[in-house]
mmCIF file of the N, C-alpha and C atoms, coordinates in Angstrom:
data_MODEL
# 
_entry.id   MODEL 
# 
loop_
_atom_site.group_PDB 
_atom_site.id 
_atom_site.type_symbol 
_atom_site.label_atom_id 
_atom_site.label_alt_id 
_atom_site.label_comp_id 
_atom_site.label_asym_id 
_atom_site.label_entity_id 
_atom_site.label_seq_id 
_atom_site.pdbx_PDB_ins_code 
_atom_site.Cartn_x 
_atom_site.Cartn_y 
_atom_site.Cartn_z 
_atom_site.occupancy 
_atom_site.B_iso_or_equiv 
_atom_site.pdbx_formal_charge 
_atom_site.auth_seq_id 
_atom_site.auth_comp_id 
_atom_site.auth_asym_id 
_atom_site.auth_atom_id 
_atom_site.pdbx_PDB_model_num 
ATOM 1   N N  . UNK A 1 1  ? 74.738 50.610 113.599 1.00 0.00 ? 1  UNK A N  1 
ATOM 2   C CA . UNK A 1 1  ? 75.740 51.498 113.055 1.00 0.00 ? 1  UNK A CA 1 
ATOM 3   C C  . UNK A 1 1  ? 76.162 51.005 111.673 1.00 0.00 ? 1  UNK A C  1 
ATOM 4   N N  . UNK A 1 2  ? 76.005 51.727 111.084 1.00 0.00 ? 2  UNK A N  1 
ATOM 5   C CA . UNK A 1 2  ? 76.788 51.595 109.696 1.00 0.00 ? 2  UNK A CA 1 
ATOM 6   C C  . UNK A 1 2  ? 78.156 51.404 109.473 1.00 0.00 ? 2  UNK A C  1 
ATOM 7   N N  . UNK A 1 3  ? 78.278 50.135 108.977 1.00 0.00 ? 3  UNK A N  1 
ATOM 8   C CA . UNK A 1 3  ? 79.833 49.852 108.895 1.00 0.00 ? 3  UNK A CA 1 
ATOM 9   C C  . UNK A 1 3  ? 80.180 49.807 107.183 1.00 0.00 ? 3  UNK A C  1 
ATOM 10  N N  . UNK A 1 4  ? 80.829 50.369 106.682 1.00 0.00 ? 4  UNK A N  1 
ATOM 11  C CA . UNK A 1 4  ? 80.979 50.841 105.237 1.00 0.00 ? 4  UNK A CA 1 
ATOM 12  C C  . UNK A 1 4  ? 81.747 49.307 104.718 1.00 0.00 ? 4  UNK A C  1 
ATOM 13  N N  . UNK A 1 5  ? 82.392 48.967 105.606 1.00 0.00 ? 5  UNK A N  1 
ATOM 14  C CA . UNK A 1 5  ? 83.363 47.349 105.188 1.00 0.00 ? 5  UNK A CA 1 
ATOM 15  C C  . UNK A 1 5  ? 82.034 46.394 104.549 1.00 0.00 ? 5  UNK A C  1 
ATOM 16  N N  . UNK A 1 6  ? 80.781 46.593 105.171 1.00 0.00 ? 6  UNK A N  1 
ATOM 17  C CA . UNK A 1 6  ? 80.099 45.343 105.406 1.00 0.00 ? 6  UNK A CA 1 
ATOM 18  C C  . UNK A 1 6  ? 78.991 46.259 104.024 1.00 0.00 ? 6  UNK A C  1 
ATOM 19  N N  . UNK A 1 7  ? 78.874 47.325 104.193 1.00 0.00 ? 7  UNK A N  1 
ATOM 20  C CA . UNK A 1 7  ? 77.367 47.932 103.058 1.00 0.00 ? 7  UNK A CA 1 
ATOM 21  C C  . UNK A 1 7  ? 78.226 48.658 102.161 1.00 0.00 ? 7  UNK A C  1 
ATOM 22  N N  . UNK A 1 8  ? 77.716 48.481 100.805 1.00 0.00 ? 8  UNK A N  1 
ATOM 23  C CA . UNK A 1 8  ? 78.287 49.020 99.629  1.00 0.00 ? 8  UNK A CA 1 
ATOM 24  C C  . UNK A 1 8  ? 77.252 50.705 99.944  1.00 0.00 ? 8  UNK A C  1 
ATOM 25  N N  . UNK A 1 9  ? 77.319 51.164 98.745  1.00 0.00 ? 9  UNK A N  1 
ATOM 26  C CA . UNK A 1 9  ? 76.823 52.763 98.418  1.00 0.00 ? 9  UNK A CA 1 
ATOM 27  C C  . UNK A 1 9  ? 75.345 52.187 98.475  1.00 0.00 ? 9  UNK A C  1 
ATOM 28  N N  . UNK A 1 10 ? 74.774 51.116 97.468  1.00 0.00 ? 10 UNK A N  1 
ATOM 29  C CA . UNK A 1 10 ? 73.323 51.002 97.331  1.00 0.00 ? 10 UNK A CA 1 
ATOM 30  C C  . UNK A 1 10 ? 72.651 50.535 98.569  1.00 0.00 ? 10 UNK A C  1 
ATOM 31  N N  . UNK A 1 11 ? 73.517 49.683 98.847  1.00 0.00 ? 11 UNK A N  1 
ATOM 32  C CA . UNK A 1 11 ? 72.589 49.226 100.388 1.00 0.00 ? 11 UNK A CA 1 
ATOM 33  C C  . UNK A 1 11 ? 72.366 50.149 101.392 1.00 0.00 ? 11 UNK A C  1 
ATOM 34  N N  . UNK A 1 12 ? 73.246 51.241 101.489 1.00 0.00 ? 12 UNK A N  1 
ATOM 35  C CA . UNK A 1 12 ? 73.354 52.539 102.414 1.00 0.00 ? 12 UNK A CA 1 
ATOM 36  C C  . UNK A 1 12 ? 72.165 53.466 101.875 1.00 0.00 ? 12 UNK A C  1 
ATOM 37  N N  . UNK A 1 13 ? 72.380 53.390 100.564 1.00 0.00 ? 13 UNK A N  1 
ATOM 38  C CA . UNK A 1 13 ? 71.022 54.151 100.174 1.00 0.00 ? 13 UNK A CA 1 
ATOM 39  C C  . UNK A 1 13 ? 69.945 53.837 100.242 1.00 0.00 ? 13 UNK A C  1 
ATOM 40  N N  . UNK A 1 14 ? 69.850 52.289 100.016 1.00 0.00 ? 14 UNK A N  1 
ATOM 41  C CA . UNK A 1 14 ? 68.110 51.600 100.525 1.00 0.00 ? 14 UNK A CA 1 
ATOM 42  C C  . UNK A 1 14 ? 67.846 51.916 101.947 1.00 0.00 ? 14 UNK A C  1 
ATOM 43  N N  . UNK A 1 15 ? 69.005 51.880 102.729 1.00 0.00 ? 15 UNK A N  1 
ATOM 44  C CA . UNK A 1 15 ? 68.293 52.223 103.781 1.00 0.00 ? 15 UNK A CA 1 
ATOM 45  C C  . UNK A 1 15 ? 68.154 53.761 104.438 1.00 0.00 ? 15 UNK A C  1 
ATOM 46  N N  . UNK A 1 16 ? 68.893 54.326 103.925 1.00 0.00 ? 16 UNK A N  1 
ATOM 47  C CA . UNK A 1 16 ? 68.306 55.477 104.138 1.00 0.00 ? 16 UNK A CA 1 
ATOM 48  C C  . UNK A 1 16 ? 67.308 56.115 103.773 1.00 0.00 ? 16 UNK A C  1 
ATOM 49  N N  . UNK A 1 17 ? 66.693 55.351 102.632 1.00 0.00 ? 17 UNK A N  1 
ATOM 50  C CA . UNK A 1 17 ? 65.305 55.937 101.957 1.00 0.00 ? 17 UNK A CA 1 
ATOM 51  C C  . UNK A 1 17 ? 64.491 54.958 102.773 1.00 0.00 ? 17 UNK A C  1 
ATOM 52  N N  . UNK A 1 18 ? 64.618 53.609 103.145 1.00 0.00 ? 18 UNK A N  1 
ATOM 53  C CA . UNK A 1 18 ? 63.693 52.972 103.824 1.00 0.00 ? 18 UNK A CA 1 
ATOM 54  C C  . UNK A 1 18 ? 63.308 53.898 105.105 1.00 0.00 ? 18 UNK A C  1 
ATOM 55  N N  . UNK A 1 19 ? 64.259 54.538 105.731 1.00 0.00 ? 19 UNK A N  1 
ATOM 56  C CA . UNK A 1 19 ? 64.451 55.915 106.653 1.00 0.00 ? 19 UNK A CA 1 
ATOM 57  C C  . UNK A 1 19 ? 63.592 56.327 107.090 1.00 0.00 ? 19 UNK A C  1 
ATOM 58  N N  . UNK A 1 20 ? 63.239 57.071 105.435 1.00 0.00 ? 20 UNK A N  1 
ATOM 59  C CA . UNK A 1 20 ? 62.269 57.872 105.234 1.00 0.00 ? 20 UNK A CA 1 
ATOM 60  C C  . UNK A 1 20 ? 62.986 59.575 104.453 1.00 0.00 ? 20 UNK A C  1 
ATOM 61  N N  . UNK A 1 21 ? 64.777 58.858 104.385 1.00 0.00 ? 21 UNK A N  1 
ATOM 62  C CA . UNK A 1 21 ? 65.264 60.551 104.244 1.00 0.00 ? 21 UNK A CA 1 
ATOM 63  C C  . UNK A 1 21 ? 65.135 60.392 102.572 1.00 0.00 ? 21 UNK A C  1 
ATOM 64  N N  . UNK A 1 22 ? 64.945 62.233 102.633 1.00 0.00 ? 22 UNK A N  1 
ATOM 65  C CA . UNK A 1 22 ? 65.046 62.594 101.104 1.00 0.00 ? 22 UNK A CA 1 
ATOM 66  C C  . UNK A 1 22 ? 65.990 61.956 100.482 1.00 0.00 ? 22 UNK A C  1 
ATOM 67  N N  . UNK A 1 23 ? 65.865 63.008 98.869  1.00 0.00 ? 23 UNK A N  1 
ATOM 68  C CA . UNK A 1 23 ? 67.271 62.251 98.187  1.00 0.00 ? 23 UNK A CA 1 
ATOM 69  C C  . UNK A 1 23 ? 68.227 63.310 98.162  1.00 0.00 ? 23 UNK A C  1 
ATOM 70  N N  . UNK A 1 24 ? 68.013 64.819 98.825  1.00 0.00 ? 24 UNK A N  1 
ATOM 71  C CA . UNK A 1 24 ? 68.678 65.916 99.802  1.00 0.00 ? 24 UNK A CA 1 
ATOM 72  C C  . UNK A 1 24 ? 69.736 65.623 100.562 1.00 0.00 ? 24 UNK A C  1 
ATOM 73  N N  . UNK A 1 25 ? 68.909 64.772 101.745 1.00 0.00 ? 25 UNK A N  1 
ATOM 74  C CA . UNK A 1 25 ? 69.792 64.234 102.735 1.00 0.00 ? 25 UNK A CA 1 
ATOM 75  C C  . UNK A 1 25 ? 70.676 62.705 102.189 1.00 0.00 ? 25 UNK A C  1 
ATOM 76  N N  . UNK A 1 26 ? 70.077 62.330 101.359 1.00 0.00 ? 26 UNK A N  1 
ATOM 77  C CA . UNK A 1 26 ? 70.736 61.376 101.071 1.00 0.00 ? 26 UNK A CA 1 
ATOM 78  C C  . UNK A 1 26 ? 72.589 61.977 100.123 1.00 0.00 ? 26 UNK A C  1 
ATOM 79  N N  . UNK A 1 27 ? 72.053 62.418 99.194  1.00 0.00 ? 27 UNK A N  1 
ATOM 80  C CA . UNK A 1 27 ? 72.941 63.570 98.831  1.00 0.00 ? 27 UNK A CA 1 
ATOM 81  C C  . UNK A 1 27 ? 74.372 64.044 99.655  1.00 0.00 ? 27 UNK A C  1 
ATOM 82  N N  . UNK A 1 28 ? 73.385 64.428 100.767 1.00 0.00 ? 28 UNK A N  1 
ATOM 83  C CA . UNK A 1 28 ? 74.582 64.955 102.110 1.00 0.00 ? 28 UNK A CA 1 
ATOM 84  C C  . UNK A 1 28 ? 75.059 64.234 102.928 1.00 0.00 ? 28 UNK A C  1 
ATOM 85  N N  . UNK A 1 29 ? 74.128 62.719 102.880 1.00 0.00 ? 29 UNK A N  1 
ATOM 86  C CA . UNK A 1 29 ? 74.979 61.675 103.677 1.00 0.00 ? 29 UNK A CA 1 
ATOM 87  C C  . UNK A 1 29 ? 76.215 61.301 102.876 1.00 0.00 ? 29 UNK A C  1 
ATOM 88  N N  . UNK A 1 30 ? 76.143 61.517 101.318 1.00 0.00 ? 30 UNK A N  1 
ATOM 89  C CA . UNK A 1 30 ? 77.458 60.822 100.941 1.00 0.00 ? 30 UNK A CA 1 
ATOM 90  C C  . UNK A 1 30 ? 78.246 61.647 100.684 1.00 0.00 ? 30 UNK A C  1 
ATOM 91  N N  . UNK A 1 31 ? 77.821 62.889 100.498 1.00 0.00 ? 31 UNK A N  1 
ATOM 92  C CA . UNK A 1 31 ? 79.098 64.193 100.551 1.00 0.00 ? 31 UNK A CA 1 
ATOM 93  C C  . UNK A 1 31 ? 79.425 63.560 102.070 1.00 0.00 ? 31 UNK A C  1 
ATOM 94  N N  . UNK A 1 32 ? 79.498 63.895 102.760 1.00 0.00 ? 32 UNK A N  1 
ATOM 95  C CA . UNK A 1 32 ? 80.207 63.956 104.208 1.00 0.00 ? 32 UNK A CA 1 
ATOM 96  C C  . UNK A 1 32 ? 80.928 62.683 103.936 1.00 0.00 ? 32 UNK A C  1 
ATOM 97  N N  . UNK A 1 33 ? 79.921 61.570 104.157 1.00 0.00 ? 33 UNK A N  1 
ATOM 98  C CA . UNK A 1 33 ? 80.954 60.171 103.883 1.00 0.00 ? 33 UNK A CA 1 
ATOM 99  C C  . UNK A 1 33 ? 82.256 60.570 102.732 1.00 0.00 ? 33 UNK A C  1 
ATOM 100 N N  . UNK A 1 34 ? 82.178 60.680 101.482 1.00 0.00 ? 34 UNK A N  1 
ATOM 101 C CA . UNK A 1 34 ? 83.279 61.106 100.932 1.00 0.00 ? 34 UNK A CA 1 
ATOM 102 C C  . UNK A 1 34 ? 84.301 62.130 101.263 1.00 0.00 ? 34 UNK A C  1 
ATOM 103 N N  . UNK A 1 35 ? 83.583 63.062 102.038 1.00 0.00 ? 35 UNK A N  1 
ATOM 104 C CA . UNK A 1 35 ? 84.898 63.635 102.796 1.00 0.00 ? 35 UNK A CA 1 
ATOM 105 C C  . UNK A 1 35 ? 85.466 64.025 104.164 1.00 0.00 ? 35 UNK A C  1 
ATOM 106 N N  . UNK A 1 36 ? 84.740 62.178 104.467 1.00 0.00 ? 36 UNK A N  1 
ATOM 107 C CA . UNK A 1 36 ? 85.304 61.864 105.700 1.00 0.00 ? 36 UNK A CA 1 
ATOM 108 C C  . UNK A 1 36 ? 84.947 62.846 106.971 1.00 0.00 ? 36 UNK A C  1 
ATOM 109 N N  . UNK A 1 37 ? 83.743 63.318 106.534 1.00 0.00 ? 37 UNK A N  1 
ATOM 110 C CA . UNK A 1 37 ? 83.077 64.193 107.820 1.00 0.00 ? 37 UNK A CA 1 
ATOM 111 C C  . UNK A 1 37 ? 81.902 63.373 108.939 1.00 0.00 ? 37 UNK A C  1 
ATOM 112 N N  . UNK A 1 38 ? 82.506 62.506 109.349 1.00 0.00 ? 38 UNK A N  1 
ATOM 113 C CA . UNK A 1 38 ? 81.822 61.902 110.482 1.00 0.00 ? 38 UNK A CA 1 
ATOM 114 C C  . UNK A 1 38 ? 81.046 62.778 111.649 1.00 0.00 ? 38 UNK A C  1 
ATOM 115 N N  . UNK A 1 39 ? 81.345 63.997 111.557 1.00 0.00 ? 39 UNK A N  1 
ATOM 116 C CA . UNK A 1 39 ? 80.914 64.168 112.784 1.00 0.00 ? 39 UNK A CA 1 
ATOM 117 C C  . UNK A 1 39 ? 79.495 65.386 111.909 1.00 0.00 ? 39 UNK A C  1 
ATOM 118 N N  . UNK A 1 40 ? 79.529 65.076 110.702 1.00 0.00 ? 40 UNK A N  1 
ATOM 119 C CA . UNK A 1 40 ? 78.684 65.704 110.262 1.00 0.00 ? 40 UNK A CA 1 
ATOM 120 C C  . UNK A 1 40 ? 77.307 65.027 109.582 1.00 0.00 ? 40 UNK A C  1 
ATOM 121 N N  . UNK A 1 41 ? 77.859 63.715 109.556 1.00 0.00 ? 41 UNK A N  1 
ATOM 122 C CA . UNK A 1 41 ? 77.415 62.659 108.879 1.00 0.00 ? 41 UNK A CA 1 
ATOM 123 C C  . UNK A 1 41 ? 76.381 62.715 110.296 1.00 0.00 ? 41 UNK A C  1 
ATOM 124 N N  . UNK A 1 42 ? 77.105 62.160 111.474 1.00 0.00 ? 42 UNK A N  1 
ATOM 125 C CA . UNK A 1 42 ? 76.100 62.311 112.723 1.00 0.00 ? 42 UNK A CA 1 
ATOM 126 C C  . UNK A 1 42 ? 75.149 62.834 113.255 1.00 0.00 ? 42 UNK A C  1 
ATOM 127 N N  . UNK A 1 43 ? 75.382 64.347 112.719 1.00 0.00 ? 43 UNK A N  1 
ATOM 128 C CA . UNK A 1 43 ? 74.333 65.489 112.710 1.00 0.00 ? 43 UNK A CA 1 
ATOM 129 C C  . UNK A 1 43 ? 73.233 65.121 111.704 1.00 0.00 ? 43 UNK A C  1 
ATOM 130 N N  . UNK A 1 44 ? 73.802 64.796 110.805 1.00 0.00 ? 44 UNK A N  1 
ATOM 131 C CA . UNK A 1 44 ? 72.752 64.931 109.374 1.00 0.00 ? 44 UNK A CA 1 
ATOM 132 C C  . UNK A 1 44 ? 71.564 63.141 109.952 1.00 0.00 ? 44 UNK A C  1 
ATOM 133 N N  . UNK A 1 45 ? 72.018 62.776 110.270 1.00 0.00 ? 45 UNK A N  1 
ATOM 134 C CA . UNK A 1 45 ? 70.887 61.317 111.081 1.00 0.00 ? 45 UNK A CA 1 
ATOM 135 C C  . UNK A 1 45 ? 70.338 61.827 112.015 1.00 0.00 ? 45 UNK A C  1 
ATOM 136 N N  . UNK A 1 46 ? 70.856 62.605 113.103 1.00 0.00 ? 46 UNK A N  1 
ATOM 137 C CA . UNK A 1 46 ? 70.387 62.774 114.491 1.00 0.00 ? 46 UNK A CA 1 
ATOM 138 C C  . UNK A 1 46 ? 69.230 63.775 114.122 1.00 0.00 ? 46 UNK A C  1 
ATOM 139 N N  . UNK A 1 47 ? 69.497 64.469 113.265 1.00 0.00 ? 47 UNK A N  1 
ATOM 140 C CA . UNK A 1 47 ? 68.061 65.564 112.629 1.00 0.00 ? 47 UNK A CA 1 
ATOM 141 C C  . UNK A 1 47 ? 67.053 65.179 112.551 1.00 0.00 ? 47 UNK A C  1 
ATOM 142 N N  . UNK A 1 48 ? 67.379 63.930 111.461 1.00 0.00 ? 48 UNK A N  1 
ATOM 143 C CA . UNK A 1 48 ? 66.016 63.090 110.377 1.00 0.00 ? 48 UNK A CA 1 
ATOM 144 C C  . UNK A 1 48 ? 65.950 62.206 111.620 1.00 0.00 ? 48 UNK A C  1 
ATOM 145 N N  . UNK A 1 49 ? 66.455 61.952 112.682 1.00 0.00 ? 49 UNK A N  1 
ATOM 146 C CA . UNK A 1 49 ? 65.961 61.046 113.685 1.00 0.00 ? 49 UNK A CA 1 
ATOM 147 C C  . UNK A 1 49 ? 64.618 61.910 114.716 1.00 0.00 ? 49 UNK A C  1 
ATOM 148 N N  . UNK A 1 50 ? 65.177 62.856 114.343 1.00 0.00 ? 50 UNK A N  1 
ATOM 149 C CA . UNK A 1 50 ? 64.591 63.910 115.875 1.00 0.00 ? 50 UNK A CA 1 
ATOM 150 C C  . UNK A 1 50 ? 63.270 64.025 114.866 1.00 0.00 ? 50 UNK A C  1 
ATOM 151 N N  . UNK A 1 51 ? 63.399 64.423 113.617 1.00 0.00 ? 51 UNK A N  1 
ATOM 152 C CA . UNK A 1 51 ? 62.432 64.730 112.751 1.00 0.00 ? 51 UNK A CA 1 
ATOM 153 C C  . UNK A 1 51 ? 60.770 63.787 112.702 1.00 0.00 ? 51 UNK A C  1 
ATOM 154 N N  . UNK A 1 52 ? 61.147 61.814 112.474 1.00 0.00 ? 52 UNK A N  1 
ATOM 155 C CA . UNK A 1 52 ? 60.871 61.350 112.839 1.00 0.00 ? 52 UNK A CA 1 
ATOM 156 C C  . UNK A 1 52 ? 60.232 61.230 113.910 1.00 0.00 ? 52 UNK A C  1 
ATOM 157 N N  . UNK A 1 53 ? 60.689 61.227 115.371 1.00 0.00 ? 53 UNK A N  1 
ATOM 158 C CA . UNK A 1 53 ? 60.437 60.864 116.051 1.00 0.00 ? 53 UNK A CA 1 
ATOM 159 C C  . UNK A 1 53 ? 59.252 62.732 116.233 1.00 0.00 ? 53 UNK A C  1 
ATOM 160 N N  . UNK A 1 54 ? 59.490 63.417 116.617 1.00 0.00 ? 54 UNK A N  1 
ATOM 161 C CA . UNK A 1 54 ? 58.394 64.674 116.053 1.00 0.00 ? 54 UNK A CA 1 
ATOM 162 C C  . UNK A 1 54 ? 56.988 63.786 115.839 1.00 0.00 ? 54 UNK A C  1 
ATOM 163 N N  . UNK A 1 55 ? 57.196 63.468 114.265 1.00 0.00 ? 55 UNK A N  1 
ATOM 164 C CA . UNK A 1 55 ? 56.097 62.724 113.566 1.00 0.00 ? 55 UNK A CA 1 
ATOM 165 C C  . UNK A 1 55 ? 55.391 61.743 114.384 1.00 0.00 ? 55 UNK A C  1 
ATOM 166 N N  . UNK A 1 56 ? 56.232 60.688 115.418 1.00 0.00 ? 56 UNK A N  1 
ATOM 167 C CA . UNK A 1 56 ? 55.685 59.873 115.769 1.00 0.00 ? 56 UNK A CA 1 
ATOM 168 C C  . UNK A 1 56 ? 54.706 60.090 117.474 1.00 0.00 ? 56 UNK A C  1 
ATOM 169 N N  . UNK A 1 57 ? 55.482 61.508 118.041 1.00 0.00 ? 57 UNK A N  1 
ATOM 170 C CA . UNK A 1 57 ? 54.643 61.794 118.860 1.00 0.00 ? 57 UNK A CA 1 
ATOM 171 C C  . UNK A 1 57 ? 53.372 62.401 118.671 1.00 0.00 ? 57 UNK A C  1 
ATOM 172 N N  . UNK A 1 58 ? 53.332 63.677 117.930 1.00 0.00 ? 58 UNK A N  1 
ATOM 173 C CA . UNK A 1 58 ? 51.920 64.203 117.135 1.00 0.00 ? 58 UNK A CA 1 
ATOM 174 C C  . UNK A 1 58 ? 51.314 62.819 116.783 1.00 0.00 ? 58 UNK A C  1 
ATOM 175 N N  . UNK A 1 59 ? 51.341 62.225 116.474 1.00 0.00 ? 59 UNK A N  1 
ATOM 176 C CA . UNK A 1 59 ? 50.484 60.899 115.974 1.00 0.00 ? 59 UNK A CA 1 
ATOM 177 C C  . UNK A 1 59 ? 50.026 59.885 117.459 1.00 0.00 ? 59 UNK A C  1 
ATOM 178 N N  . UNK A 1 60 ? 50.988 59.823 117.880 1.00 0.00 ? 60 UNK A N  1 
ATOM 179 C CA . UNK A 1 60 ? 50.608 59.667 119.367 1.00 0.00 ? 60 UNK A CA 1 
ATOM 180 C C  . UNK A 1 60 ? 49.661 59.728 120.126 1.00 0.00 ? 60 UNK A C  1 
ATOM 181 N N  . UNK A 1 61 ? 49.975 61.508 120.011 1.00 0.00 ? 61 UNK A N  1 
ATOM 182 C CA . UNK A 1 61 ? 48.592 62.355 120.798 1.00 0.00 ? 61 UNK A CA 1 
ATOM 183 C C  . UNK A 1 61 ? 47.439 62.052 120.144 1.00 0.00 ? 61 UNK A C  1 
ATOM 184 N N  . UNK A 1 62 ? 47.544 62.319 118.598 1.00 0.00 ? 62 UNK A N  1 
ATOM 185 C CA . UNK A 1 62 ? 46.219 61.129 117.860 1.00 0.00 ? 62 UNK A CA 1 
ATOM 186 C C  . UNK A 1 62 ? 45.541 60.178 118.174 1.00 0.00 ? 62 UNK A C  1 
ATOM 187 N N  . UNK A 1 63 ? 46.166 59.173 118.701 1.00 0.00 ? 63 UNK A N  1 
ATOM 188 C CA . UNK A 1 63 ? 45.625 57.738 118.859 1.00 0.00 ? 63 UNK A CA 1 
ATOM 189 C C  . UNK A 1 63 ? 45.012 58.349 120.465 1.00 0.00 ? 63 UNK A C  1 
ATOM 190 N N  . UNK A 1 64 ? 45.661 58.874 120.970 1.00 0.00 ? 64 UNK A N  1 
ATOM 191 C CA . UNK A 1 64 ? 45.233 58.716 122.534 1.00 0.00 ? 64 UNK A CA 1 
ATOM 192 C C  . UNK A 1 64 ? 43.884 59.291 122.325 1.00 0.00 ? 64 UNK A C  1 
ATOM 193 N N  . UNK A 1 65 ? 43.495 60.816 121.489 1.00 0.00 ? 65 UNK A N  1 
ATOM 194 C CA . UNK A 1 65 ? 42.910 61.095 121.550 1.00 0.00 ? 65 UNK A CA 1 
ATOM 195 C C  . UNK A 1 65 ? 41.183 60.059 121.176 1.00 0.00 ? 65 UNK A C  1 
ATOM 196 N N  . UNK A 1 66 ? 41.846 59.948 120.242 1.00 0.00 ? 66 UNK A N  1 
ATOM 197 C CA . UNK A 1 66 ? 40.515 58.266 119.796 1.00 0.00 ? 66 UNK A CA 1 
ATOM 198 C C  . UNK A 1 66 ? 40.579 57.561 120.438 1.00 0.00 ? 66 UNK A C  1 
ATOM 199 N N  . UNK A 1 67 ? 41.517 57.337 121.483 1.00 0.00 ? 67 UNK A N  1 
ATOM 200 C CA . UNK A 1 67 ? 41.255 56.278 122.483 1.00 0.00 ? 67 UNK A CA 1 
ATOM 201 C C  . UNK A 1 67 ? 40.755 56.801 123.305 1.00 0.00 ? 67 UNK A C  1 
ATOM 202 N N  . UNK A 1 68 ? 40.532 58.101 123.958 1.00 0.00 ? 68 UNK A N  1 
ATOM 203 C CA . UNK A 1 68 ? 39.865 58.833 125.370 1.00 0.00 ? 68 UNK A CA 1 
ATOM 204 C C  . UNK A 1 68 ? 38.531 58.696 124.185 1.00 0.00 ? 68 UNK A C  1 
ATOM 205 N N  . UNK A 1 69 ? 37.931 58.449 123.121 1.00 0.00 ? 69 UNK A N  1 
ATOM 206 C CA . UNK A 1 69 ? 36.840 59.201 122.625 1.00 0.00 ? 69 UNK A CA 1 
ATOM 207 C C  . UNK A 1 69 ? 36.031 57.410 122.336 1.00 0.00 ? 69 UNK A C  1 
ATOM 208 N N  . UNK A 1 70 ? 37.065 56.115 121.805 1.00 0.00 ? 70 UNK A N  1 
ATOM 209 C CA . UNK A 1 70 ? 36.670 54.852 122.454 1.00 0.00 ? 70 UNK A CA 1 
ATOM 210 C C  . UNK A 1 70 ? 35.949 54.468 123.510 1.00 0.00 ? 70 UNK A C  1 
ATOM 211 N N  . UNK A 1 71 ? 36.712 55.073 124.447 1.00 0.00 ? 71 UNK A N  1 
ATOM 212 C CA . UNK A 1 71 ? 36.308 54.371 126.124 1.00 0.00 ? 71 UNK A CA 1 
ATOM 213 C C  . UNK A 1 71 ? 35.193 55.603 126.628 1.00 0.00 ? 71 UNK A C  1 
ATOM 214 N N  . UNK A 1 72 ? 34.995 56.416 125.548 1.00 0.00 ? 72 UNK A N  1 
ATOM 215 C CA . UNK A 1 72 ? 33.739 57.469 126.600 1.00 0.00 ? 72 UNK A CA 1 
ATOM 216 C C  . UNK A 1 72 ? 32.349 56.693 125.965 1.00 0.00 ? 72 UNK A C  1 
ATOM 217 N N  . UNK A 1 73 ? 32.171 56.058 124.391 1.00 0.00 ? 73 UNK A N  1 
ATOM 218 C CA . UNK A 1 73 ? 31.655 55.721 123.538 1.00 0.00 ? 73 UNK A CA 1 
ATOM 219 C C  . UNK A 1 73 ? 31.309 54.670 124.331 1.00 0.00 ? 73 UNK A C  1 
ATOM 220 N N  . UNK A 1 74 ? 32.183 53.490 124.561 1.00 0.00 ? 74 UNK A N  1 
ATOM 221 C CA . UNK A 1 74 ? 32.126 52.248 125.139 1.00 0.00 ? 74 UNK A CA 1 
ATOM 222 C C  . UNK A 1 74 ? 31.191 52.302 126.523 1.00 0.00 ? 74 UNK A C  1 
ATOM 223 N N  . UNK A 1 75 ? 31.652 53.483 127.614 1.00 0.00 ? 75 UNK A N  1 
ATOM 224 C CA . UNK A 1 75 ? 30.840 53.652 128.441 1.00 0.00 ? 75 UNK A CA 1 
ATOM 225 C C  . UNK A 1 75 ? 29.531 54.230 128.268 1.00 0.00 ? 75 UNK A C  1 
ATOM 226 N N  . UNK A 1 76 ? 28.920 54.505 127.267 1.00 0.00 ? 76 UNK A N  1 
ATOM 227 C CA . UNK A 1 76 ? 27.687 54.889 126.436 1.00 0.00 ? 76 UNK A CA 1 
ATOM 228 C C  . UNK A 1 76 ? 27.325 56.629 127.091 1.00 0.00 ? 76 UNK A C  1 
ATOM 229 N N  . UNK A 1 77 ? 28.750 57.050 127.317 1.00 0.00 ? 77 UNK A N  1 
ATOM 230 C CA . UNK A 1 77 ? 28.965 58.507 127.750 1.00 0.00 ? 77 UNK A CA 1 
ATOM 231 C C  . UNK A 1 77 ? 28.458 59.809 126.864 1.00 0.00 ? 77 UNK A C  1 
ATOM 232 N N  . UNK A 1 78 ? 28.054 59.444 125.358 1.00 0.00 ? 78 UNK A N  1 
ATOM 233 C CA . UNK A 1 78 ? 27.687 60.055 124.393 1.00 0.00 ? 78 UNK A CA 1 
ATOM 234 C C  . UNK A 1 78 ? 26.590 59.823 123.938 1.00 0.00 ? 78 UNK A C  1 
ATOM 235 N N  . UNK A 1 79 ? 26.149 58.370 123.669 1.00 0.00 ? 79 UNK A N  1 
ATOM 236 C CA . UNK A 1 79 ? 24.554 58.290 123.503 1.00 0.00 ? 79 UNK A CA 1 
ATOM 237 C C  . UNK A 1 79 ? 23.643 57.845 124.275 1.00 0.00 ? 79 UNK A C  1 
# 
């Protein structure tokens, strides 16, 4: 959790680009922070989280797929 006592503006911003979020959302993370809209601030992460995580299942199904296509190879199921 982000504690504003402990991270200035830049460190909040490195990591939100380390993230992966635009400079959009970054934008809208500090509108809200400046006007004290926490519960919007919440929304605007839980998105780029869901967004993320999206990305990381499709990629998922990727690997599995090269891995069912590994172990048919390995069993010499193809040549």
């Amino acid at each position: 959790m982000i504690n504003n006592k402990n991270m200035n503006r830049n460190d909040i911003s490195i990591n939100l680009q380390d993230a992966g979020c635009s400079s959009e959302v970054i934008k809208e993370f500090f509108y809200f922070q400046k006007t004290g809209q926490k519960e919007q601030l919440l929304k605007l992460l839980a998105k780029h989280k869901k967004e993320l995580l999206s990305i990381l299942h499709e990629s998922q199904k990727k690997i599995d797929c090269l891995d069912f296509l590994i172990f048919k190879l390995k069993q010499n199921i193809f040549i």
